[in-house]
FIKOLZA-1660 file (N, C-alpha, C; in steps of 0.1 Angstrom, whole numbers, plus 5000, padded with zeros to 4 digits):
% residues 178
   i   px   py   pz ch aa at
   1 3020 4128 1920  A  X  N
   1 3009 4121 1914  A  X CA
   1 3004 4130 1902  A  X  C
   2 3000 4124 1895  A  X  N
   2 2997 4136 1874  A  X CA
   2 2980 4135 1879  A  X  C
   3 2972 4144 1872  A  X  N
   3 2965 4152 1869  A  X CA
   3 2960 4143 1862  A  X  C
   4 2949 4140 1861  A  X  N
   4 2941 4127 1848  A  X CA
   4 2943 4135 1833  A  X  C
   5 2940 4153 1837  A  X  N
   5 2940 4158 1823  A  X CA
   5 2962 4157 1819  A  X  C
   6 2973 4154 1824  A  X  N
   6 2985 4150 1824  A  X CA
   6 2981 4136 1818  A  X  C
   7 2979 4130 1823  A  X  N
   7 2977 4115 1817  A  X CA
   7 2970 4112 1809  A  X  C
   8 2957 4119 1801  A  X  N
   8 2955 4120 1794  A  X CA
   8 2965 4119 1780  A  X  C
   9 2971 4132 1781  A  X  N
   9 2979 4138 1775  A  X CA
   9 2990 4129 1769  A  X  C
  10 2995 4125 1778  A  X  N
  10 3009 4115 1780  A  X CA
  10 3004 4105 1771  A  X  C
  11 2989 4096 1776  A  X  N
  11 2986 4086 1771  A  X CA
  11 2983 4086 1754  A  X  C
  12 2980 4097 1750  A  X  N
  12 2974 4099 1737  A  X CA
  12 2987 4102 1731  A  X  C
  13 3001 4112 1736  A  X  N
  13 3017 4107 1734  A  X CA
  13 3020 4094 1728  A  X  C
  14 3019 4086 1736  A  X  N
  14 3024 4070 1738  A  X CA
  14 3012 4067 1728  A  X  C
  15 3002 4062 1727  A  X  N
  15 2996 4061 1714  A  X CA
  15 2999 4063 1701  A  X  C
  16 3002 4074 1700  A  X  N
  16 3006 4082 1684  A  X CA
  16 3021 4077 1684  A  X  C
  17 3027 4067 1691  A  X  N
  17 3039 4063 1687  A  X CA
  17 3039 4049 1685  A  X  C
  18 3028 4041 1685  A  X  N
  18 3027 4031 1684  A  X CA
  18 3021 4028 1672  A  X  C
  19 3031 4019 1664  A  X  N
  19 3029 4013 1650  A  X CA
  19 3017 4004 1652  A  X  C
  20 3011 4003 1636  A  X  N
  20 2998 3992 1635  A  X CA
  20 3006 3977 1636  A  X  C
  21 3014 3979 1635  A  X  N
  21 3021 3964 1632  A  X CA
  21 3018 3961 1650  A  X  C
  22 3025 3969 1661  A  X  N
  22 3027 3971 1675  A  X CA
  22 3010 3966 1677  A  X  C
  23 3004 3973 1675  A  X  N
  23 2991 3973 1683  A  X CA
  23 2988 3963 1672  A  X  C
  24 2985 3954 1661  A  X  N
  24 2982 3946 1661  A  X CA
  24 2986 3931 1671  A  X  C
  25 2996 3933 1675  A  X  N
  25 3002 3919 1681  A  X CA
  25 3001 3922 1700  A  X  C
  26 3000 3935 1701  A  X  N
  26 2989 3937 1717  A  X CA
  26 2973 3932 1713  A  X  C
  27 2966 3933 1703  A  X  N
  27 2950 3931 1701  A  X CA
  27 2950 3917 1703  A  X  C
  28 2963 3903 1694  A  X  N
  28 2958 3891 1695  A  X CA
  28 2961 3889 1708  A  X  C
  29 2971 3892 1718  A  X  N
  29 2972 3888 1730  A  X CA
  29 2959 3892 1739  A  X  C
  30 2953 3907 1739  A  X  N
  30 2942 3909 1743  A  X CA
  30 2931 3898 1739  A  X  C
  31 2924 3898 1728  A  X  N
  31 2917 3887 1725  A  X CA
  31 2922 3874 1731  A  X  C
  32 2932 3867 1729  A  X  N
  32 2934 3860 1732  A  X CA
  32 2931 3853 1750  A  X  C
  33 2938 3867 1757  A  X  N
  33 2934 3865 1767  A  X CA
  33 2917 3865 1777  A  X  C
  34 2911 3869 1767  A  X  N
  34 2894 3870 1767  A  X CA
  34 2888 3860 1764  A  X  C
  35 2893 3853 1752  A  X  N
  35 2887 3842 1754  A  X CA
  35 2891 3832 1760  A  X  C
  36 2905 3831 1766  A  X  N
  36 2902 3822 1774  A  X CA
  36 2898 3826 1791  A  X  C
  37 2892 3836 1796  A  X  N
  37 2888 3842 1802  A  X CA
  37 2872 3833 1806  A  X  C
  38 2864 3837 1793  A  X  N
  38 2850 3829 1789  A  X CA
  38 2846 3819 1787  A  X  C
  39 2860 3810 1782  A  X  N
  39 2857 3798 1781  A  X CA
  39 2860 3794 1797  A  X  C
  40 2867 3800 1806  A  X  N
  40 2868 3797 1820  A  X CA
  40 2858 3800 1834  A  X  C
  41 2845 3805 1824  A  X  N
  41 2835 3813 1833  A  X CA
  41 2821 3809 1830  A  X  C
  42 2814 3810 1837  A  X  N
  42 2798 3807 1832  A  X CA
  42 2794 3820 1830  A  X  C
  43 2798 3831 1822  A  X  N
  43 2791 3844 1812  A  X CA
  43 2782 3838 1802  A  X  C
  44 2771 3844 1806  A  X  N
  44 2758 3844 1794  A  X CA
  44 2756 3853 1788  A  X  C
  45 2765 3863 1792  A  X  N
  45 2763 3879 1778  A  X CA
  45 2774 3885 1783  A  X  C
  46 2780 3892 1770  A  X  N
  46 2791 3902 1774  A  X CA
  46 2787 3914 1768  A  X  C
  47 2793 3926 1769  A  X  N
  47 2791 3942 1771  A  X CA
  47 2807 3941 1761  A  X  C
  48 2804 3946 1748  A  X  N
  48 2815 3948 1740  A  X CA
  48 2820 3963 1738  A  X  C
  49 2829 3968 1725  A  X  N
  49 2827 3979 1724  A  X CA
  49 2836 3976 1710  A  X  C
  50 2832 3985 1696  A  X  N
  50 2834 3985 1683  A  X CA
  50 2850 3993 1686  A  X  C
  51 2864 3987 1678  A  X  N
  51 2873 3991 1684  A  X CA
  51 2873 4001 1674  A  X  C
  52 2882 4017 1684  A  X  N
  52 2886 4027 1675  A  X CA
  52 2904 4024 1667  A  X  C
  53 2908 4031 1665  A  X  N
  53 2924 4028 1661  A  X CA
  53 2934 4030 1673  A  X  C
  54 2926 4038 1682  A  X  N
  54 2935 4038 1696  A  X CA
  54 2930 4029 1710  A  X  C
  55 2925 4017 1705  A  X  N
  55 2919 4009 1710  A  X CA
  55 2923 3994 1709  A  X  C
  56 2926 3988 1717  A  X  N
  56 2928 3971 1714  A  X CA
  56 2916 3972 1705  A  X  C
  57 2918 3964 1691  A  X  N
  57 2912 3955 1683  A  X CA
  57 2906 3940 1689  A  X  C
  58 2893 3942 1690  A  X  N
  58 2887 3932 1694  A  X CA
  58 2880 3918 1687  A  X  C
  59 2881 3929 1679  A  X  N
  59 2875 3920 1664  A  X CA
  59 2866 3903 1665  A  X  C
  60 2882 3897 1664  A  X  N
  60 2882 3883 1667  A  X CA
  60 2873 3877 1682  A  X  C
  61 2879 3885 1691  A  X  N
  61 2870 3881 1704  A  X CA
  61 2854 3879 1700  A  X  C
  62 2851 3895 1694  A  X  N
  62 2833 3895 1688  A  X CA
  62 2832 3882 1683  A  X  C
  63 2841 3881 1668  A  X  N
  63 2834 3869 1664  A  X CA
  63 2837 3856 1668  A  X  C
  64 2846 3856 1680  A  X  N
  64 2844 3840 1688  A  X CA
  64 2828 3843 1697  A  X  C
  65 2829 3848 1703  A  X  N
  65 2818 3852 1708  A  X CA
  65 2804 3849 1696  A  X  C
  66 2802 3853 1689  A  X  N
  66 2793 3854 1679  A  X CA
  66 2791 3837 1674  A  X  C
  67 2801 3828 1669  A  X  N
  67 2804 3818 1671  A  X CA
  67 2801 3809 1676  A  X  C
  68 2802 3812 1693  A  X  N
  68 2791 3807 1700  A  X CA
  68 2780 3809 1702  A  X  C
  69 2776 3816 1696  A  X  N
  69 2762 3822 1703  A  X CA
  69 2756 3825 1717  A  X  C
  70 2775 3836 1722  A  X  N
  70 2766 3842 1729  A  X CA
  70 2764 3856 1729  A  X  C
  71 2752 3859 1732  A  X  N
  71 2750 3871 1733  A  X CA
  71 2759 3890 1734  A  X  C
  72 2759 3890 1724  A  X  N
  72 2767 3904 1726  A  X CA
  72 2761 3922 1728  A  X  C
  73 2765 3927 1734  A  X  N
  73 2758 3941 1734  A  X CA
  73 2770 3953 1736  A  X  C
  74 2766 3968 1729  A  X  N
  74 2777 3975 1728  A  X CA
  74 2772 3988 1735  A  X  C
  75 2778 3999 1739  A  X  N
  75 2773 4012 1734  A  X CA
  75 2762 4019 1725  A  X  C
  76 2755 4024 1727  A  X  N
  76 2747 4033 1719  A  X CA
  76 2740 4044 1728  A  X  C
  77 2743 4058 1716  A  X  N
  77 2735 4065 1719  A  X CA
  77 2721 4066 1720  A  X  C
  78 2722 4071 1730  A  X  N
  78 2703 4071 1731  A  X CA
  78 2696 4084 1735  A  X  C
  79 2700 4093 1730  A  X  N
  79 2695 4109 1732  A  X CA
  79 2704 4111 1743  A  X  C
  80 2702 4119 1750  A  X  N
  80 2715 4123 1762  A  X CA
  80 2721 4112 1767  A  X  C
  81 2722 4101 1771  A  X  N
  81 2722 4087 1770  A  X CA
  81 2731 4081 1763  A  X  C
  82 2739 4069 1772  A  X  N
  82 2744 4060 1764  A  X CA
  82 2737 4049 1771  A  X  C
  83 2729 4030 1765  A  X  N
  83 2731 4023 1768  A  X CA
  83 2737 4013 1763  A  X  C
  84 2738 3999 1770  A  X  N
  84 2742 3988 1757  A  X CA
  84 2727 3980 1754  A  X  C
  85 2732 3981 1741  A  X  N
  85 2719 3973 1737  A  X CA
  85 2723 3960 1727  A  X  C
  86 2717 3949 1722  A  X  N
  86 2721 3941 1717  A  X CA
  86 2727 3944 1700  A  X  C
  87 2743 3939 1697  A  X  N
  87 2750 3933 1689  A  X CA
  87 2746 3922 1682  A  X  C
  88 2736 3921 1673  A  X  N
  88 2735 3908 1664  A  X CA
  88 2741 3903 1649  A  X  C
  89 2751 3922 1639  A  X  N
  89 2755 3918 1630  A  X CA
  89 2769 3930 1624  A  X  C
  90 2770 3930 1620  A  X  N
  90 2783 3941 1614  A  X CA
  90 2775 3952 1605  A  X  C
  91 2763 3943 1599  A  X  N
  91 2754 3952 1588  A  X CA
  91 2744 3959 1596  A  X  C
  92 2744 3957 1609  A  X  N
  92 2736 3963 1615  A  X CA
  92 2743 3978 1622  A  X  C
  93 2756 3979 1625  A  X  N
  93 2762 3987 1626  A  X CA
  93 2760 4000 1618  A  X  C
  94 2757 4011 1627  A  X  N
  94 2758 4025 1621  A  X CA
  94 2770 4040 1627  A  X  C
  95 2771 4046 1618  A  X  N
  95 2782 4057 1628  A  X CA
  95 2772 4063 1640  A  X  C
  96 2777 4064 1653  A  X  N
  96 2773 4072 1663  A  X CA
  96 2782 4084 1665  A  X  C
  97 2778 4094 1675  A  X  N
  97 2785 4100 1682  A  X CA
  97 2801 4098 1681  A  X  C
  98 2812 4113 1683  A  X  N
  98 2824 4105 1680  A  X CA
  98 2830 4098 1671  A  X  C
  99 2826 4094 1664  A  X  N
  99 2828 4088 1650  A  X CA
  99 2827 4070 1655  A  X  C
 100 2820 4068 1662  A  X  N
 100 2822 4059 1669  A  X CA
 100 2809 4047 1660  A  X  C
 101 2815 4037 1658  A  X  N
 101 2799 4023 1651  A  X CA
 101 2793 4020 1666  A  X  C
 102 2781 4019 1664  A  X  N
 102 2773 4013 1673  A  X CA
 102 2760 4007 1663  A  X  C
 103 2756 3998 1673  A  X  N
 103 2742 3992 1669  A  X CA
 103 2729 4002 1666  A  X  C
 104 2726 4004 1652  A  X  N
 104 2715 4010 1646  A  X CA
 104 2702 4008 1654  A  X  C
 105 2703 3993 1656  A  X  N
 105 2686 3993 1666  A  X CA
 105 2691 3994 1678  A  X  C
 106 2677 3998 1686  A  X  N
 106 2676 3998 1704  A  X CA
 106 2668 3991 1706  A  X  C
 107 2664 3979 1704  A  X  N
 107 2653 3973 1707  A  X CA
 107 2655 3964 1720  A  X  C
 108 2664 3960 1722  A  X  N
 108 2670 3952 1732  A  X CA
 108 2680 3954 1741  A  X  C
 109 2679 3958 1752  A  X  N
 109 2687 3970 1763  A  X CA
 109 2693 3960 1774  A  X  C
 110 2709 3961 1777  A  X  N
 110 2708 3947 1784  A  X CA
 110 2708 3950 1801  A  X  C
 111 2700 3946 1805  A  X  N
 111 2698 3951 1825  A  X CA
 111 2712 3944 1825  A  X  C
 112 2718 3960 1833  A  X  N
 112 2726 3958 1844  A  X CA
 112 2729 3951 1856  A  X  C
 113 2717 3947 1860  A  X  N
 113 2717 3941 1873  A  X CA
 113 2718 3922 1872  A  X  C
 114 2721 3918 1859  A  X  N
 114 2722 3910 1854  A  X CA
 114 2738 3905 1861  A  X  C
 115 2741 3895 1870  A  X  N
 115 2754 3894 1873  A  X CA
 115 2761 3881 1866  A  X  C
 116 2754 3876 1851  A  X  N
 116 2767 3867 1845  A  X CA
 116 2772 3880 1834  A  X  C
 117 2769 3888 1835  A  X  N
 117 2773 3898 1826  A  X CA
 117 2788 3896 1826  A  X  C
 118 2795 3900 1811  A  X  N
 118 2813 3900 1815  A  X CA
 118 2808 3919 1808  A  X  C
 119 2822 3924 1812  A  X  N
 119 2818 3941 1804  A  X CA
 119 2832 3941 1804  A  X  C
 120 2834 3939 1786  A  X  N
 120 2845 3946 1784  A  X CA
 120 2848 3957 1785  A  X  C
 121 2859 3970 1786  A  X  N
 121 2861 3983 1789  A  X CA
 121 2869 3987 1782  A  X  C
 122 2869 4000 1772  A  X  N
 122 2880 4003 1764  A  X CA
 122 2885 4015 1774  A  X  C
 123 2897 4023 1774  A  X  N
 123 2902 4034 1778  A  X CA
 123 2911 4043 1775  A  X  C
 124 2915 4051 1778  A  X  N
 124 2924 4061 1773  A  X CA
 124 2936 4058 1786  A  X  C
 125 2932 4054 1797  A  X  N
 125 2943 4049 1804  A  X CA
 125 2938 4041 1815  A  X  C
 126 2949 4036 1824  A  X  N
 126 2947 4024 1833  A  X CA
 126 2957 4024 1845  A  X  C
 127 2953 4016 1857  A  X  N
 127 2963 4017 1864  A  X CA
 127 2963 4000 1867  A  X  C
 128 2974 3996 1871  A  X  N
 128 2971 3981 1876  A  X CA
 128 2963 3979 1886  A  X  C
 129 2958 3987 1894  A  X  N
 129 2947 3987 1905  A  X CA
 129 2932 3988 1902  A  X  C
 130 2934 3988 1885  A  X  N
 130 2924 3991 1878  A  X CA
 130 2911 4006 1878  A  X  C
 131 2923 4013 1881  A  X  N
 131 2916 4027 1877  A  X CA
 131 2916 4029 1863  A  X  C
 132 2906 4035 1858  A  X  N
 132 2905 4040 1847  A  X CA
 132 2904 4053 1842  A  X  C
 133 2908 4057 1834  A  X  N
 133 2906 4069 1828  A  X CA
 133 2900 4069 1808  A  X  C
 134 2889 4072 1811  A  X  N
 134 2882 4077 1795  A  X CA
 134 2883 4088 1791  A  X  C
 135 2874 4092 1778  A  X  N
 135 2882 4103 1774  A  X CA
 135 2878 4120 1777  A  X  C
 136 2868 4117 1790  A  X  N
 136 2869 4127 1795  A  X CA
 136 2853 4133 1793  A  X  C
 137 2845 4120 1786  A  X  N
 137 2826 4125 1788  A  X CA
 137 2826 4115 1796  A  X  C
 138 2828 4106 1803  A  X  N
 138 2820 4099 1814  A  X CA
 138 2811 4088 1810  A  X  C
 139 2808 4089 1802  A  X  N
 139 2801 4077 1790  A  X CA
 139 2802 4063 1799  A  X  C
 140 2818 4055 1801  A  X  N
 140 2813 4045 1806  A  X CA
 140 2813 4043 1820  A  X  C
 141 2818 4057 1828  A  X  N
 141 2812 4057 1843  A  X CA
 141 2798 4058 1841  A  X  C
 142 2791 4065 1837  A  X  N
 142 2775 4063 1834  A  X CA
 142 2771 4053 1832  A  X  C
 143 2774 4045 1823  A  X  N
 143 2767 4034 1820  A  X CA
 143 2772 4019 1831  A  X  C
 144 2780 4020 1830  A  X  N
 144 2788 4010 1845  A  X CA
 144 2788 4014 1861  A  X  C
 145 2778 4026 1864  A  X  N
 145 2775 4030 1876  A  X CA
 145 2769 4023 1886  A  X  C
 146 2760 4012 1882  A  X  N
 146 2750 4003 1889  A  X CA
 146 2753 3986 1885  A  X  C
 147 2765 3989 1879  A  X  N
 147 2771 3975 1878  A  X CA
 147 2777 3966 1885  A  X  C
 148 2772 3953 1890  A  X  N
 148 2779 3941 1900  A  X CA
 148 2791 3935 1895  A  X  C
 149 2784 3929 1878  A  X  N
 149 2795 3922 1874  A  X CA
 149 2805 3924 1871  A  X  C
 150 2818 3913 1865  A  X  N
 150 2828 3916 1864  A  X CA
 150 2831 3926 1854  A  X  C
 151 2844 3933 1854  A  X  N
 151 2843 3947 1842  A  X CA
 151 2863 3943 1842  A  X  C
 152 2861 3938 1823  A  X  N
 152 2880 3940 1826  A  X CA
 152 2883 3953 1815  A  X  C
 153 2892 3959 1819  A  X  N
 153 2900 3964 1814  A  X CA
 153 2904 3963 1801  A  X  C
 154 2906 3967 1788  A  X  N
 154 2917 3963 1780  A  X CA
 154 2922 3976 1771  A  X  C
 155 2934 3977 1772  A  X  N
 155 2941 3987 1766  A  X CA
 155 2955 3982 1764  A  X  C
 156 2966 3987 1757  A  X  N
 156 2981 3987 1750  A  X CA
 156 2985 3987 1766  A  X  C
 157 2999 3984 1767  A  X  N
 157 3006 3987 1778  A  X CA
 157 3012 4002 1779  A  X  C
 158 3012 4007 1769  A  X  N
 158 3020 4023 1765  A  X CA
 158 3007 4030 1775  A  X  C
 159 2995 4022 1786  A  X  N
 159 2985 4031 1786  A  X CA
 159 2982 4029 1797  A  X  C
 160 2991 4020 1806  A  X  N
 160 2994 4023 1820  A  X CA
 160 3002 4032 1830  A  X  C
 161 2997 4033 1839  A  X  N
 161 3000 4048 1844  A  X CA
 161 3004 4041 1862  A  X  C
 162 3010 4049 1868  A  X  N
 162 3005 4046 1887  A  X CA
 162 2995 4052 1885  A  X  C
 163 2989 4048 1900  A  X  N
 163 2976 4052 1904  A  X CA
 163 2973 4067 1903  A  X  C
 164 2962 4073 1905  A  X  N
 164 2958 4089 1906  A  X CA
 164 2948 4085 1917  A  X  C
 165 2947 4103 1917  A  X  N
 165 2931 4102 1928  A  X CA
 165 2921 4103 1917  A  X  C
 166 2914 4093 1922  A  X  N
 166 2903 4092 1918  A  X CA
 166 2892 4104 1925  A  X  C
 167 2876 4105 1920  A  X  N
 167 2868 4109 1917  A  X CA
 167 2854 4099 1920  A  X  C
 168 2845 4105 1931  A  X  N
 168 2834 4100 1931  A  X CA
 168 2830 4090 1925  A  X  C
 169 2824 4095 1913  A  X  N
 169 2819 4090 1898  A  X CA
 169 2826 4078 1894  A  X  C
 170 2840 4084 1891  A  X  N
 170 2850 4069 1888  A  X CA
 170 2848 4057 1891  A  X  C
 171 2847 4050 1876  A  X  N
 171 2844 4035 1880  A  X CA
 171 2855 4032 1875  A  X  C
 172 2860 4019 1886  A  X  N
 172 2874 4010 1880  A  X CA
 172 2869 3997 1874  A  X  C
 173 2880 3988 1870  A  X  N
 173 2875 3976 1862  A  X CA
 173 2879 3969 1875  A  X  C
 174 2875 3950 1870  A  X  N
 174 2883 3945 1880  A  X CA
 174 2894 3933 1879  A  X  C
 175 2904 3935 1866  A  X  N
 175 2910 3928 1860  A  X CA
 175 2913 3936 1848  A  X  C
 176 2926 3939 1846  A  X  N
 176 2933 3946 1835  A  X CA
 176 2940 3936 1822  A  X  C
 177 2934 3937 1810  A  X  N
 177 2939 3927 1799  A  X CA
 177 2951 3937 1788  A  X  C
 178 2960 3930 1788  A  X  N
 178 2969 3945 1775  A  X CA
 178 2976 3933 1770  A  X  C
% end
């Protein structure tokens, strides 16, 4: 069984060999499969995340989502802190932490204990049992620690792994999209 810091490793390997052309045509099937995910669910808000370049491109999903009008919320830092807070524009977007876009305001924080919530999940790796592995600050085991609702997965297939031991802390998803 590998080491999360081994899979790590491996995973960010397998990344840097995947063309834009590649990981464009994993993003529409990801999207693809999300939304029809939401059109198959009674979700009143989803938990997004601004894609990096080693990340499914979500793009499209956002603005089907947006589209409808429903509600979107991402990451942001908030002093030691990460929460999600509400997503209402692209212009509203600022650099955070990590070089990462997040929403400029915090005015609107979305409770967790909210169970039509969907929460997307980005990762550095995955298992089909839906273990995850991030990039090693804990960011969205923190913020997904007191979470009911559903939480999928989405990452490239280059970024599945077998299972590991897991870790206290570790939160898995409950449905993997690639």
């Amino acid at each position: 069984m590998l080491a999360k810091a081994d899979i790590r490793r491996l995973s960010r390997e397998r990344l840097s060999i995947l063309n834009l052309d590649q990981k464009s045509i994993y993003s529409k099937s990801v999207c693809s499969q999300l939304i029809k995910y939401i059109e198959s669910t009674k979700v009143k808000q989803i938990a997004v995340y601004m894609p990096t370049l080693d990340e499914p491109d979500i793009i499209s999903f956002i603005d089907f989502c947006m589209s409808r009008s429903l509600p979107l919320y991402m990451p942001k830092c908030m002093g030691e802190t990460y929460s999600f807070v509400r997503f209402r524009s692209y212009d509203d977007l600022c650099v955070g932490p990590y070089s990462i876009q997040e929403p400029s305001l915090s005015d609107d924080i979305l409770n967790s204990s909210l169970v039509d919530t969907l929460y997307i999940v980005p990762g550095l790796a995955f298992s089909l049992s839906g273990q995850r592995i991030g990039h090693g600050k804990g960011i969205y085991d923190r913020l997904l620690k007191n979470v009911d609702s559903a939480k999928i997965g989405v990452c490239f297939p280059e970024q599945v792994f077998d299972d590991w031991t897991i870790e206290d802390h570790d939160i898995s998803v409950n449905t993997l999209v690639m």
